[in-house]
Every structure is written in C-alpha cells, then in structure tokens.
Backbone as CSV, one residue per row, in Angstrom:
resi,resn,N_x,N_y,N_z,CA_x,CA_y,CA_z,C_x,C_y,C_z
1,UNK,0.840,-1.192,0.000,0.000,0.000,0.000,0.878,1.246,0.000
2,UNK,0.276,2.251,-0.765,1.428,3.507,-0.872,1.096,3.897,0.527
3,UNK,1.758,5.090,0.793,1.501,6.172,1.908,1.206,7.215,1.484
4,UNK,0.183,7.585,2.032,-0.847,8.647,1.479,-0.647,10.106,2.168
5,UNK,-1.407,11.088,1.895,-1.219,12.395,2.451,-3.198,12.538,1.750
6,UNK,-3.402,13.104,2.725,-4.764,13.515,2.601,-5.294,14.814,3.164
7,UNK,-5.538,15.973,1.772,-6.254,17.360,2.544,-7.871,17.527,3.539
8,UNK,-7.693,17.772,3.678,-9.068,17.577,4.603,-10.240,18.907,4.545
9,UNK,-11.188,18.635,4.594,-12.074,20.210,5.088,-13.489,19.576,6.179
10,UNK,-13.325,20.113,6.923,-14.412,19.524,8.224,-14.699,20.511,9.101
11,UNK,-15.912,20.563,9.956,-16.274,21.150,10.758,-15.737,20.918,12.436
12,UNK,-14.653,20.277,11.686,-14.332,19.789,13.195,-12.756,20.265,13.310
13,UNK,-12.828,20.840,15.023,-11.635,21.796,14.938,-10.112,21.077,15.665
14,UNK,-9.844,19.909,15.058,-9.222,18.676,15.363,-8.229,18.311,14.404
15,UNK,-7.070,17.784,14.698,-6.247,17.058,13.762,-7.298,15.743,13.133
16,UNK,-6.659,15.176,12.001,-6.920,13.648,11.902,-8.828,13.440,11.775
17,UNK,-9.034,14.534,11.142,-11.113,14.268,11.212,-11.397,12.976,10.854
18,UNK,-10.710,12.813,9.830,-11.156,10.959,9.565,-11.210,10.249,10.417
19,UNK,-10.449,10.639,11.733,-10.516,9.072,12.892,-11.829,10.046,13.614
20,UNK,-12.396,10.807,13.462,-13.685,11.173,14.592,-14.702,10.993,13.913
21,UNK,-16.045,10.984,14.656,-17.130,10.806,14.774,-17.861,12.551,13.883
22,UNK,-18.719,12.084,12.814,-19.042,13.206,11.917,-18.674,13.232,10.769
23,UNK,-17.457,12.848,11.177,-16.451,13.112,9.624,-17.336,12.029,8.517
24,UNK,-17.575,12.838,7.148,-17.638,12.209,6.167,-16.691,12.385,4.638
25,UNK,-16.069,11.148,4.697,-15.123,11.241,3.946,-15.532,12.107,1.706
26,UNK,-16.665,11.465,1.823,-17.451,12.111,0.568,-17.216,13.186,0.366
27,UNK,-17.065,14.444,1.706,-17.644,15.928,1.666,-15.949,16.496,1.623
28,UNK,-15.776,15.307,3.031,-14.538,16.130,3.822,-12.881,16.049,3.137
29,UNK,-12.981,14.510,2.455,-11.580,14.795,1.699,-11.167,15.614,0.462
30,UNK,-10.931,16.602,0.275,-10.068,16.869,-0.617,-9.754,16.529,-1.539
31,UNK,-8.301,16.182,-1.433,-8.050,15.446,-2.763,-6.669,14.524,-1.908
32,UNK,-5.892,13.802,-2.288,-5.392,12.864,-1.511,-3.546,12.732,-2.802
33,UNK,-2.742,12.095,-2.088,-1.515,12.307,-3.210,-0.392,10.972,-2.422
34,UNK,0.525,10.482,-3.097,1.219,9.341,-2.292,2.977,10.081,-2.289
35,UNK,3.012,9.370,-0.667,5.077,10.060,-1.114,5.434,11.125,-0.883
36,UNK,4.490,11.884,-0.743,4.828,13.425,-0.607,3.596,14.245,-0.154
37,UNK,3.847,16.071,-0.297,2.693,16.821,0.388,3.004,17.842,-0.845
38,UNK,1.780,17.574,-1.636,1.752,18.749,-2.565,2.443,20.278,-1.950
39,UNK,2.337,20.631,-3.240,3.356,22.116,-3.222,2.481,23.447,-2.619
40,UNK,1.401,23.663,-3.499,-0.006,24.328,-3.030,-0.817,23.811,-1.876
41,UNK,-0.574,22.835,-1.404,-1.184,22.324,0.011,-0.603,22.704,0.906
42,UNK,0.831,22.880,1.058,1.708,23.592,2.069,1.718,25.063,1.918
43,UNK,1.160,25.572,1.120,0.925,27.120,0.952,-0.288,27.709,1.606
44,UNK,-1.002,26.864,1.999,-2.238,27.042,2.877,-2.044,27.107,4.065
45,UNK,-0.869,26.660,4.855,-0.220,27.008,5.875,1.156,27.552,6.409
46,UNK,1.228,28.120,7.343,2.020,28.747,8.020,2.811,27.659,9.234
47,UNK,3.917,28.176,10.069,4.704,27.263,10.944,3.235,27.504,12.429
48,UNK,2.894,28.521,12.656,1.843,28.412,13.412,1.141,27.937,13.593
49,UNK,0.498,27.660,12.214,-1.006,26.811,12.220,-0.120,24.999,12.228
50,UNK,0.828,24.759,12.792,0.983,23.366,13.273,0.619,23.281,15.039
51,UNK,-0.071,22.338,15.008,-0.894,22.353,16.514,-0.318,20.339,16.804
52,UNK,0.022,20.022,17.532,-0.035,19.053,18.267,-1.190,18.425,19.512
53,UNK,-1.339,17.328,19.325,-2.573,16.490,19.946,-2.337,15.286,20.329
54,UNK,-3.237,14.883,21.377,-2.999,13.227,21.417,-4.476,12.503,21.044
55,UNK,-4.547,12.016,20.442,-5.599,10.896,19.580,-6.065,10.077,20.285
56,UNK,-7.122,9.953,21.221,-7.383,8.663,21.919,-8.073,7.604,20.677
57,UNK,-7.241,6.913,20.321,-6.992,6.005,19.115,-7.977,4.494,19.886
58,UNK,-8.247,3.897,19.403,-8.957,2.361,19.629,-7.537,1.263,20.605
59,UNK,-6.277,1.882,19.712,-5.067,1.061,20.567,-4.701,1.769,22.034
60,UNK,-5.198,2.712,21.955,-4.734,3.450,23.374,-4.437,5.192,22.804
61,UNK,-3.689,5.935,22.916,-3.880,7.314,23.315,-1.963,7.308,22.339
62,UNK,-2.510,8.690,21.297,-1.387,8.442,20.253,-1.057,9.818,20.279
63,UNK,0.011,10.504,20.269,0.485,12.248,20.176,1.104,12.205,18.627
64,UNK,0.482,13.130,18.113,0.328,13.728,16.748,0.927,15.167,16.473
65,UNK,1.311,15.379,15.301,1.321,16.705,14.838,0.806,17.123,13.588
66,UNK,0.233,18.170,13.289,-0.037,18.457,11.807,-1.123,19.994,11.493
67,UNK,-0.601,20.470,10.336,-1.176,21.685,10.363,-2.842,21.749,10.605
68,UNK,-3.718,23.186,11.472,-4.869,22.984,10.642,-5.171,24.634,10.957
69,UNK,-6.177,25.323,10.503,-6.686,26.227,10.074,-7.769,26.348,9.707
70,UNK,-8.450,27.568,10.116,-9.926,27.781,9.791,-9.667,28.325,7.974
71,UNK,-10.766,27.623,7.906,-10.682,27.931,5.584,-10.183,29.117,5.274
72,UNK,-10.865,29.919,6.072,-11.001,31.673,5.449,-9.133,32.224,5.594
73,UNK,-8.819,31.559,6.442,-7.074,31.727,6.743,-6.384,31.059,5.913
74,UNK,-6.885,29.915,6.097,-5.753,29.056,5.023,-5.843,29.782,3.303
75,UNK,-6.826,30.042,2.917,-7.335,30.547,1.712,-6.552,32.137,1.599
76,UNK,-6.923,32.320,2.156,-6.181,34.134,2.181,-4.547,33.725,2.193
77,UNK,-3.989,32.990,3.368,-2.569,32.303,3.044,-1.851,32.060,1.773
78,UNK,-3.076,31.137,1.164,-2.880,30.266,-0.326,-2.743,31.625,-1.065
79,UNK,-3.501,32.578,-0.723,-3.535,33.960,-1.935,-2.238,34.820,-1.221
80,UNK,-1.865,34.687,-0.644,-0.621,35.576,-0.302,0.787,34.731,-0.484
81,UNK,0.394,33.472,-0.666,2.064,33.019,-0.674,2.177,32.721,-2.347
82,UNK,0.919,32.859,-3.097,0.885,32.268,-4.762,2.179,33.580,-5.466
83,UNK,2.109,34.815,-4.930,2.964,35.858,-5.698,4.207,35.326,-5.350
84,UNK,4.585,34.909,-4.214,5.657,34.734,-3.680,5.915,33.189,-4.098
85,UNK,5.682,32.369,-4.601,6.184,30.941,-5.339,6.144,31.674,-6.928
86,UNK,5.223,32.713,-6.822,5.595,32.764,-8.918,7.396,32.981,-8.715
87,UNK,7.683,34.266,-7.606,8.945,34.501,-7.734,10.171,33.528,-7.839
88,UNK,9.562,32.270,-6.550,10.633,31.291,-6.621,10.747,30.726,-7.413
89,UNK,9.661,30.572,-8.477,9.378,29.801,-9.561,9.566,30.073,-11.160
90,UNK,9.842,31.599,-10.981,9.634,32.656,-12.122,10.525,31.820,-13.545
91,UNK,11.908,30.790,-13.251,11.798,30.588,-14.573,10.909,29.669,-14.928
92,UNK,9.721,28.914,-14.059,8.961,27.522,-14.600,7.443,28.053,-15.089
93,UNK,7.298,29.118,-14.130,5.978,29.417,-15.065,4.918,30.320,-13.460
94,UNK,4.358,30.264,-13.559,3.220,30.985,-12.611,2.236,29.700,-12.058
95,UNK,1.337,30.226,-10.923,0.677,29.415,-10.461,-0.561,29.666,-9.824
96,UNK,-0.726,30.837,-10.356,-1.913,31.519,-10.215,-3.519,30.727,-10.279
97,UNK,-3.412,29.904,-12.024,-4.758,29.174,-12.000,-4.593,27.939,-10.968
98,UNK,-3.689,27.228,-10.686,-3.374,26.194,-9.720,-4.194,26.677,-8.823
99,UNK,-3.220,28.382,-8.138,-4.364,28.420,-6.822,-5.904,28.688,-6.902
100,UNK,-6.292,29.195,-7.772,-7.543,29.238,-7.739,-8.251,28.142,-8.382
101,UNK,-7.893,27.034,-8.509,-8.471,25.865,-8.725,-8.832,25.388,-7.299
102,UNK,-7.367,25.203,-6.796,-7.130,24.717,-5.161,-8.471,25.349,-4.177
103,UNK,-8.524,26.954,-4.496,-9.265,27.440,-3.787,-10.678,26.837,-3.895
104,UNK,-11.542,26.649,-4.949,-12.262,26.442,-5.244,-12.795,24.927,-4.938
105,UNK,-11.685,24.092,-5.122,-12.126,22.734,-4.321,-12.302,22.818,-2.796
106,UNK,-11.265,23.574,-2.045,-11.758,23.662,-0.654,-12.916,24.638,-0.519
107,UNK,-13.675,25.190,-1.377,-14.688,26.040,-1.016,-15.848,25.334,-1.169
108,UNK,-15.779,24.368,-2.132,-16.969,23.066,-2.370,-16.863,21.496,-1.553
109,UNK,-15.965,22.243,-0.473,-15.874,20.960,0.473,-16.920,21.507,1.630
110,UNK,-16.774,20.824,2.937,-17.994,21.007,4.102,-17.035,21.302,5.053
111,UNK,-17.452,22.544,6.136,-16.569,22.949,6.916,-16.153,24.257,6.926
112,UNK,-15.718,24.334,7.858,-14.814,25.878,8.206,-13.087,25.389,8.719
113,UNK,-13.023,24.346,8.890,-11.636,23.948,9.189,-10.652,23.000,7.754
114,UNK,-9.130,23.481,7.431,-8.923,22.498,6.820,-7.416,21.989,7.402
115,UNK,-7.233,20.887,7.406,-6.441,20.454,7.293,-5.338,18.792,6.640
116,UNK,-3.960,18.758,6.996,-3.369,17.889,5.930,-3.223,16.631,7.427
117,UNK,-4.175,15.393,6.745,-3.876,14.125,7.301,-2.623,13.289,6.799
118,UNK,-1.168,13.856,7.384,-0.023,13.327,6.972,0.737,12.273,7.771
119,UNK,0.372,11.534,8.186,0.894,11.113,9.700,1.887,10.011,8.512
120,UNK,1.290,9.361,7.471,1.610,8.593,6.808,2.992,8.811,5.929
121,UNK,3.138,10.295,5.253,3.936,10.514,4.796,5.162,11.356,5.610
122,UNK,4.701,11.577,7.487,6.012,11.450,8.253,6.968,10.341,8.701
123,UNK,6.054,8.947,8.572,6.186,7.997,9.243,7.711,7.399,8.165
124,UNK,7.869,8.280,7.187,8.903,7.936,6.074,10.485,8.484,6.419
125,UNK,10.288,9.414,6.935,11.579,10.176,7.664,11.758,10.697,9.241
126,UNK,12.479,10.396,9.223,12.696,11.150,11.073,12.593,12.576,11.200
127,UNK,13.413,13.270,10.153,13.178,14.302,10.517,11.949,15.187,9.608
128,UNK,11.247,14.361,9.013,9.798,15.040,8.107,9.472,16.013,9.538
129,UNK,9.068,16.011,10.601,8.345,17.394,10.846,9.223,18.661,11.084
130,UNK,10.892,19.044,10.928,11.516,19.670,11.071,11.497,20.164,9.531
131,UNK,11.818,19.245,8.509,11.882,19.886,7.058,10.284,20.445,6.638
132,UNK,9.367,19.718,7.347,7.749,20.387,6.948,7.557,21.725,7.666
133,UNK,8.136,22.007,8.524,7.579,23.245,9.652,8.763,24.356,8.408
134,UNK,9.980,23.999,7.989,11.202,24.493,7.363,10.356,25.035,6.200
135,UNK,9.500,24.149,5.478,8.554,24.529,4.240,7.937,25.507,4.274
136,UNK,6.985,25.350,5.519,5.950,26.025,5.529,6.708,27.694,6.274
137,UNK,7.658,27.331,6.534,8.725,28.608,6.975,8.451,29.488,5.735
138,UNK,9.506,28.719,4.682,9.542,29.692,3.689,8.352,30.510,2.855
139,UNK,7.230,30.062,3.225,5.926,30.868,2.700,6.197,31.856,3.100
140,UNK,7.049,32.834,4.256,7.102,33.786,4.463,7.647,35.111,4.126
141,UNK,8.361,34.213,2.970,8.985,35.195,2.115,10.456,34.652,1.774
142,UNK,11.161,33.245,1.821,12.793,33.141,1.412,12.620,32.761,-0.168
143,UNK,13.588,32.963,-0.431,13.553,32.932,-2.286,14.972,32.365,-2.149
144,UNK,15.295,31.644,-1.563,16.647,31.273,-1.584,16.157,29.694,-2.300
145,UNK,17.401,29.735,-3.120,17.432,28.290,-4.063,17.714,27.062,-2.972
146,UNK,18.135,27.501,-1.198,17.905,26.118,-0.747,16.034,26.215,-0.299
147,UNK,15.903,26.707,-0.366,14.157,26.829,-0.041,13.156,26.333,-0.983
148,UNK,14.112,26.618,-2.617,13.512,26.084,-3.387,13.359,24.487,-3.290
149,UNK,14.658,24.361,-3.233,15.175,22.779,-3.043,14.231,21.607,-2.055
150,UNK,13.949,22.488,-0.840,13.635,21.957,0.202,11.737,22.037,-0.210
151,UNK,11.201,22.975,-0.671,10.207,22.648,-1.299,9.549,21.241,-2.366
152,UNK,10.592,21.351,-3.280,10.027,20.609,-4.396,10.588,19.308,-3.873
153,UNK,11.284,18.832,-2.988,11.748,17.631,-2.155,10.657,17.223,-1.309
154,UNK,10.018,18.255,-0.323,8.962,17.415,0.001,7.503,17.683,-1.118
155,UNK,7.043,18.334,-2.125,6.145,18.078,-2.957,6.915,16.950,-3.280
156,UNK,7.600,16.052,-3.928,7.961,14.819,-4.268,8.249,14.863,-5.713
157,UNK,8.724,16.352,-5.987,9.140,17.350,-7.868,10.512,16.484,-8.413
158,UNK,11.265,15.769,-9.070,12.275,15.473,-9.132,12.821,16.410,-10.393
159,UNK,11.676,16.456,-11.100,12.227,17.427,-12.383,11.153,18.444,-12.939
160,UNK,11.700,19.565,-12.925,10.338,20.755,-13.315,10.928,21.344,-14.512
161,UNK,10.494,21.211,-15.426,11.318,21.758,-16.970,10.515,22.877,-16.850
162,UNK,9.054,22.995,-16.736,8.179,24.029,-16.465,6.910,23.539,-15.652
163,UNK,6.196,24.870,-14.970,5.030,24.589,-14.461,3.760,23.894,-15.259
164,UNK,2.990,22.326,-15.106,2.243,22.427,-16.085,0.704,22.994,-16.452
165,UNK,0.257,23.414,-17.204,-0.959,23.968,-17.222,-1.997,23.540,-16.545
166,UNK,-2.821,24.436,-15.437,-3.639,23.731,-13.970,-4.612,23.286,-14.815
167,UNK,-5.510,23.623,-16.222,-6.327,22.814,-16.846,-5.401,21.815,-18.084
168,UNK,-4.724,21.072,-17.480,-3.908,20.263,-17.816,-4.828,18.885,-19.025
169,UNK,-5.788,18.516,-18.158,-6.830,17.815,-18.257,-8.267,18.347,-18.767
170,UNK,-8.611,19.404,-18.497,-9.567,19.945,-19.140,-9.952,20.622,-20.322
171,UNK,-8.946,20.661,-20.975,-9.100,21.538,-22.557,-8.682,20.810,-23.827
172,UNK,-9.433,19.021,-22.914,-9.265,18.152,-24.561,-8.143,17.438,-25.073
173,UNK,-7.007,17.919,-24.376,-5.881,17.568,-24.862,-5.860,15.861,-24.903
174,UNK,-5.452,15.726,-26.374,-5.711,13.917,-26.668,-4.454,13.149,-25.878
175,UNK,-3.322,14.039,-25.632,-1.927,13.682,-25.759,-1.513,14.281,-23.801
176,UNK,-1.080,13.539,-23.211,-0.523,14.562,-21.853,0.848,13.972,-21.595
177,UNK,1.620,14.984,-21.499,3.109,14.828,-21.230,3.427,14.126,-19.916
178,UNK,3.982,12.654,-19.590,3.392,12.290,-18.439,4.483,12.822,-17.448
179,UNK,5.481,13.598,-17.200,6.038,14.767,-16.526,4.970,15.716,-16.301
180,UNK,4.337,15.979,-17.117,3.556,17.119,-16.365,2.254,16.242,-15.884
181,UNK,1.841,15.687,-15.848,0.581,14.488,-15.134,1.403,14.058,-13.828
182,UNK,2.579,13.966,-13.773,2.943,13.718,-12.713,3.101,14.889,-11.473
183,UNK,3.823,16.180,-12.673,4.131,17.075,-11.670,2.682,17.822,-10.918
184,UNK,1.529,18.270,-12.218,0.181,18.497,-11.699,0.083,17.991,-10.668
185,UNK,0.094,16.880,-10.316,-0.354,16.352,-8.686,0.085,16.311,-7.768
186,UNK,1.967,16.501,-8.691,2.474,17.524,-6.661,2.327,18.765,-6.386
187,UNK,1.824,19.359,-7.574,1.484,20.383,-6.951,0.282,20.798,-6.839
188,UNK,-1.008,20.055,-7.243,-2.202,20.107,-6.325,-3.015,18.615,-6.204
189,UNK,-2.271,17.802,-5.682,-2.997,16.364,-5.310,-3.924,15.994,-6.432
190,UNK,-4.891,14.871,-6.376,-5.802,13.976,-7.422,-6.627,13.823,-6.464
191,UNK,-8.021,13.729,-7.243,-9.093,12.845,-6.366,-8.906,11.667,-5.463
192,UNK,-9.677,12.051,-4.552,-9.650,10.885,-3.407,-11.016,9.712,-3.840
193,UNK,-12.461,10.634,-3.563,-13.462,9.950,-3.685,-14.573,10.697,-4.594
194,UNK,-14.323,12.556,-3.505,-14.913,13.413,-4.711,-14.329,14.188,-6.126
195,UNK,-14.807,14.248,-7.351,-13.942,15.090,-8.003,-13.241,15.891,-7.878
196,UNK,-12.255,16.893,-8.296,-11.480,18.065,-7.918,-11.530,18.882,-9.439
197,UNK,-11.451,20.260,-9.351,-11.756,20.972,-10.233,-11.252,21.027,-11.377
198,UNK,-9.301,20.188,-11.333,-8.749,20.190,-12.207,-8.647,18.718,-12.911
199,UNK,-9.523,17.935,-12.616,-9.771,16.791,-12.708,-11.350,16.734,-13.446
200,UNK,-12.297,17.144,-13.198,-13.654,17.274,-13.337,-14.272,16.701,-14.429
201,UNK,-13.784,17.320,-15.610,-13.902,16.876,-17.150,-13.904,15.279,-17.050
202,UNK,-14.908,14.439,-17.127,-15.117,13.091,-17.051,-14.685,12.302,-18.559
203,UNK,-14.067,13.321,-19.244,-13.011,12.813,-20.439,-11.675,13.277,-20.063
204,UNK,-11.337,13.756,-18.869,-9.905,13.918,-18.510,-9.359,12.354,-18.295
205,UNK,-8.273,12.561,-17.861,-7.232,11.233,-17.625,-7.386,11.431,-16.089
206,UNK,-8.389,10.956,-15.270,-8.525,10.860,-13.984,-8.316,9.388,-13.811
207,UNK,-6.925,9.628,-12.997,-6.270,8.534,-12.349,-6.089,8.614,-11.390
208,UNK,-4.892,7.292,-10.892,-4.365,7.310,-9.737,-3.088,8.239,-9.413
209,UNK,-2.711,8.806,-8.372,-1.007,9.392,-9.078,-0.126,8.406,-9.760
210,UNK,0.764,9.158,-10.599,2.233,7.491,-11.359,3.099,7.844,-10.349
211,UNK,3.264,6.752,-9.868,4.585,6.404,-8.445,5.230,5.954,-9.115
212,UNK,5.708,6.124,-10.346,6.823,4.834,-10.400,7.922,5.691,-10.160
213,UNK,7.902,7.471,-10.514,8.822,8.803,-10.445,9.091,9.069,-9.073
214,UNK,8.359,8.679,-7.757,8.311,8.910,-6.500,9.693,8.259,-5.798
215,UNK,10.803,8.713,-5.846,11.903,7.763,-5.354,12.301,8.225,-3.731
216,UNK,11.615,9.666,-3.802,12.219,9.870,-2.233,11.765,8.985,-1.119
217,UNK,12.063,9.208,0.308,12.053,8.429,1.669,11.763,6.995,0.898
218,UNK,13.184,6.470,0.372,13.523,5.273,-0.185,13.281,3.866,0.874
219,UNK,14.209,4.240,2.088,14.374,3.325,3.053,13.057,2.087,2.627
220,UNK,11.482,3.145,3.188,10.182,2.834,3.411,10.366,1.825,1.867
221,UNK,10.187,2.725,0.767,9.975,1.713,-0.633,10.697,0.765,-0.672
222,UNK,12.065,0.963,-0.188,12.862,-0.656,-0.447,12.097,-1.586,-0.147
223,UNK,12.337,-1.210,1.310,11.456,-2.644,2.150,10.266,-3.093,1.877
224,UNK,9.712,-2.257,0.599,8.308,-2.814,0.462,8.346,-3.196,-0.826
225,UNK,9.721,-3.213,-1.338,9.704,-3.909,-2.991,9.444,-5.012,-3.259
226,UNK,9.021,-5.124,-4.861,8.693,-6.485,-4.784,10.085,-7.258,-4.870
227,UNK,10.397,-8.647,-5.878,11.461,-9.712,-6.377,11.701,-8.533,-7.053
228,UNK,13.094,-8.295,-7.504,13.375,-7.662,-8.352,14.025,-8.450,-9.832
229,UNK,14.113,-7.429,-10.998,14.572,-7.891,-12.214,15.745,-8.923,-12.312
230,UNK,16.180,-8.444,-11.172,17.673,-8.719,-10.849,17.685,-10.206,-10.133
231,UNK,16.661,-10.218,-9.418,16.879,-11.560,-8.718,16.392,-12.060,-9.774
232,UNK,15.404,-12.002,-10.516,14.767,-12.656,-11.742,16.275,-13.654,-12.218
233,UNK,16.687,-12.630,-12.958,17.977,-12.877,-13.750,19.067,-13.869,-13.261
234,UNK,19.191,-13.382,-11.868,20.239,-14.764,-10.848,19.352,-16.192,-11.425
235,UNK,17.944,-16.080,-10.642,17.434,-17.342,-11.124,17.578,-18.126,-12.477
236,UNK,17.544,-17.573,-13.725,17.676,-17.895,-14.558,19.041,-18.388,-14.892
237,UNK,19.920,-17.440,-15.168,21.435,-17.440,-15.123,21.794,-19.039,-14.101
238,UNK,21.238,-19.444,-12.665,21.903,-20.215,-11.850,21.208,-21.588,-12.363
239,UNK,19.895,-21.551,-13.044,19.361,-23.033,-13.791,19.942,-23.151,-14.926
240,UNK,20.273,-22.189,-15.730,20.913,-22.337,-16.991,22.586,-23.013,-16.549
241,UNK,23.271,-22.719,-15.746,24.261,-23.257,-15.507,24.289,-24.334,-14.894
242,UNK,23.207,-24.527,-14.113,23.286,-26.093,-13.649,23.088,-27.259,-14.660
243,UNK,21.817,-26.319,-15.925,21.612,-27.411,-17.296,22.854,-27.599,-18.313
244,UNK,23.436,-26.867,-18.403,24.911,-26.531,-19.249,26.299,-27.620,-17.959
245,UNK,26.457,-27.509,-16.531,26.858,-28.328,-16.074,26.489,-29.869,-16.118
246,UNK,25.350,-30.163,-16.318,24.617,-31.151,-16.525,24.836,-31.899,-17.515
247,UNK,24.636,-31.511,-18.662,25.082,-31.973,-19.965,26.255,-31.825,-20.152
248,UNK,27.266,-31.763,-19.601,28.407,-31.859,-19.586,28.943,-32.926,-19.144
249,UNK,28.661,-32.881,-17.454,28.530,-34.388,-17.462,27.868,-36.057,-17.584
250,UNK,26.444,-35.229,-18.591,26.110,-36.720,-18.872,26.217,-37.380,-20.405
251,UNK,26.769,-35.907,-20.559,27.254,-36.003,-22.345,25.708,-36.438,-22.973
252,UNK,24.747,-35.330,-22.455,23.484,-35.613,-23.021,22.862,-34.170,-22.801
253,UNK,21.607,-33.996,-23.834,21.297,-32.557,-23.925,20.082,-32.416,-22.689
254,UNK,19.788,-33.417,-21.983,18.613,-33.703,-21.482,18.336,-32.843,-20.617
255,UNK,19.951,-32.183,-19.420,19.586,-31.605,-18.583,19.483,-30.297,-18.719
256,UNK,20.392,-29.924,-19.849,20.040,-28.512,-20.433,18.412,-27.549,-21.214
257,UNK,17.497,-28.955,-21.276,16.510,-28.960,-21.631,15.575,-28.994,-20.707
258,UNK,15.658,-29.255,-19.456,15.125,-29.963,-18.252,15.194,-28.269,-17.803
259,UNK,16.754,-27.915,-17.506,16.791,-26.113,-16.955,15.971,-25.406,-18.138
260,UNK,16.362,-25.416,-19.228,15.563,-24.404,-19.818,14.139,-24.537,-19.448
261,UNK,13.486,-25.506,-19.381,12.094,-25.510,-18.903,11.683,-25.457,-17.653
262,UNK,12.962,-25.397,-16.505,12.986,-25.182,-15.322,12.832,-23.568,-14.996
263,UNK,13.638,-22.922,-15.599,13.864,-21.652,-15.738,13.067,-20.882,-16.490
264,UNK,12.095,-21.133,-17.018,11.314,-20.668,-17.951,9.564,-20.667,-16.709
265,UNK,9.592,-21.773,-16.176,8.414,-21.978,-15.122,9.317,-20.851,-13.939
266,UNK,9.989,-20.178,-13.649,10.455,-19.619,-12.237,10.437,-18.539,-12.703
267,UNK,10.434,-18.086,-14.031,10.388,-16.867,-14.164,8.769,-16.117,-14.310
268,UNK,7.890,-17.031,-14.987,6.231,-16.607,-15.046,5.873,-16.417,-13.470
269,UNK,6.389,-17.582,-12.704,5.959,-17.712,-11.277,6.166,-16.385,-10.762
270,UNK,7.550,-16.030,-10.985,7.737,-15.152,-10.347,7.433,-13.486,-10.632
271,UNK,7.210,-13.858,-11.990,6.694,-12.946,-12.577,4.505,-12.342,-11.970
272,UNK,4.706,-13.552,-11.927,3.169,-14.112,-11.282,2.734,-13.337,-10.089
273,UNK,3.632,-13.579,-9.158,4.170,-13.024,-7.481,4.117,-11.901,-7.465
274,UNK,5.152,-10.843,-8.454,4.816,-9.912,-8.521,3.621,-8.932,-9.050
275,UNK,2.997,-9.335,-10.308,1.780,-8.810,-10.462,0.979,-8.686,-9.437
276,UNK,0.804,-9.763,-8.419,-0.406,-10.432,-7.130,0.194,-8.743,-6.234
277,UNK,1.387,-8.894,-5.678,1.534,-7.664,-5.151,1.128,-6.566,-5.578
278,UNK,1.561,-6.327,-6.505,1.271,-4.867,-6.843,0.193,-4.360,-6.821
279,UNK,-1.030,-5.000,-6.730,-1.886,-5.338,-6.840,-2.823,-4.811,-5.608
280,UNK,-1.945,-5.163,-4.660,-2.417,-5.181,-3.325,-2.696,-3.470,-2.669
C-alpha cells in the first residue's frame, strides 16, 4: 500500500477528522496524493497553524502533529504566498490558476476547518516534521534556491522543466506529457473519492497518481519492494548453468533442456508473485 497524504475540510476543529465521529469522507476529503505533500497544500499554511494532539486512538492514546486552520485563513494564506512561489518559480511558469483551482475545491468541500492528514507521509523520515515546519517557513517570504530545493523535495518534484498547465486535463488535450501528469499532482494532489476541479472533465485522464517517479524516503519503498529484475535474472542465469553443467557431465542434452524448462516456469511464477503484489 502507498503512503498517502490527505487534505481535509471539516467542521471539526481537530487534527486527523477521519478518525472522529461526523467526519464524512465524501464531503470532507479533498483530494489525496502518495510520497509526498503537494506544493499548493503547504501554501495554505504557516509554521503556526501546526498544533499538536494526542488521539485517543482504539489502541490506546497516540500524540500527533499536523497543520490545521480555519478555511477563510488558510485561503487568504494560499492567496498571499501564490505571488511569492511565482517569484521562486519565475523561470517555470506561474501558479496563479493552480491556486484558484485549489481554492475552489476547498470552497466546495464542508466545513470551516482544513487540514493535511499526513501522519503517513512522516512515518517515512525522522526528521519530516523539522523539514515540513522548514517549508511552511519559507511561505514567508525566502527565495533562496535552498528553499527552493527543500520545497520541491517534500512536494515529491524530481524534475520541473516548467510549471504544467492547472487545466492540464480539461481543454481536450488527446496527448498529456506524463512529466507534467505527474508534476500536476504535486502540486495540487488527485481525487480521493470526490472530483477536484482540475480533474472534473469526465473525459480527462482521472487517475491514480504514477509512483513509479516517486523515489524519495527510499528506506520505506525498499522494504516494500517487490522480487526484483535482478533476482529474476540470478534465477535464470543459476538453472541455466546447472543445465549446461549437466550436460556436460552426462554427455546428453537432457539436462540442459530440463533447466531451460525449469527456468522458464520460475520466471512466469515469479513474474506471477509480482503482479499479485502490486496489486495489493
């Protein structure tokens, strides 16, 4: 399962609305993204609006952190820090319709509160809430290229040739550059359950995000990889040499025929194994 990041909008003046009583996920999620915390989602907050809590959870009683904010703040935020990313951004492009897309989905959500259900995409680094509070720092005005850096690292950006167009999806286009399908969603998430504005067009390419570009907080992905190509290849390579040893010494083609069909069943299998995962 990826690790998710989920925006939120609820009437409830709480971290984590999804684990309380009220919350409906239909109204209240946002839009949702894996690996990272969109770019325009962290522009909705400030180092202030991070509040800490403890969760009386079903396992016992859990201490949390994570931004939240009444709409009308976060929104006015989103409109005061958009001039200040065109600057950091000025050779990739502007981001003006982004935010007022953004705006507009949290205005057709339910609530006066919003906030980012990230617990998932801290649980990837140790120090994620020092570099997230560092993010939401720079909304305040740094234009420094490590600010840039430290931005598009946690949106989950590996390469920005340019900003891509926020109706990316909506104006027909038969063809989408899948760099910019990718980057669109770090910098304003994809549907969770309800549509989102830049998504809407029910002839857009409404998907899932493509993870396959997501390489940061590696540790987490290793350990959750599948067999790799590589072990594939040992397998093959180590039956092929046992059938080639084989017929060597029985001065017969039998066992080389025996591996090839040995090696040929370990690779579908395993090939097999992995589809079933991915899956999951």
């Amino acid at each position: 399962m990826a690790n998710r990041a989920y925006l939120c909008s609820s009437t409830i003046d709480g971290l984590y609305p999804s684990s309380r009583a009220g919350f409906t996920p239909e109204q209240g999620t946002i839009a949702t993204d894996v690996y990272c915390i969109p770019l325009l989602w962290m522009a909705l907050f400030r180092p202030t609006d991070i509040r800490r809590e403890t969760l009386d959870l079903d396992d016992g009683p859990y201490e949390t952190e994570a931004p939240i904010a009444k709409r009308e703040i976060a929104l006015r935020q989103l409109r005061d820090a958009t001039p200040f990313l065109n600057r950091v951004f000025a050779a990739e492009g502007t981001f003006d319709e982004h935010a007022a897309l953004l705006e507009r989905a949290l205005r057709d959500g339910s609530g006066d509160f919003v906030t980012i259900e990230l617990e998932e995409i801290a649980a990837l680094s140790e120090t994620f809430e020092d570099d997230f509070r560092a993010c939401l720092a720079t909304m305040n005005g740094d234009v420094s290229d490590t600010a840039k850096r430290n931005l598009l690292e946690m949106a989950g950006i590996k390469t920005l040739p340019h900003i891509p167009p926020a109706r990316l999806f909506l104006d027909g286009n038969s063809v989408v550059d899948p760099i910019d399908q990718v980057n669109l969603c770090r910098i304003l998430g994809t549907s969770h359950i309800r549509p989102v504005p830049w998504e809407e067009d029910p002839d857009a390419l409404r998907r899932q995000p493509v993870q396959a570009p997501h390489k940061s907080y590696s540790p987490i992905k290793a350990s959750k990889r599948v067999i790799s190509d590589l072990q594939i290849a040992i397998t093959v390579i180590v039956i092929a040499l046992g059938g080639i040893v084989g017929s060597g010494l029985t001065s017969s083609p039998i066992p080389l025929y025996v591996a090839i069909a040995v090696g040929f069943v370990a690779v579908k299998l395993i090939g097999a194994i992995n589809q079933a995962r991915r899956r999951r």
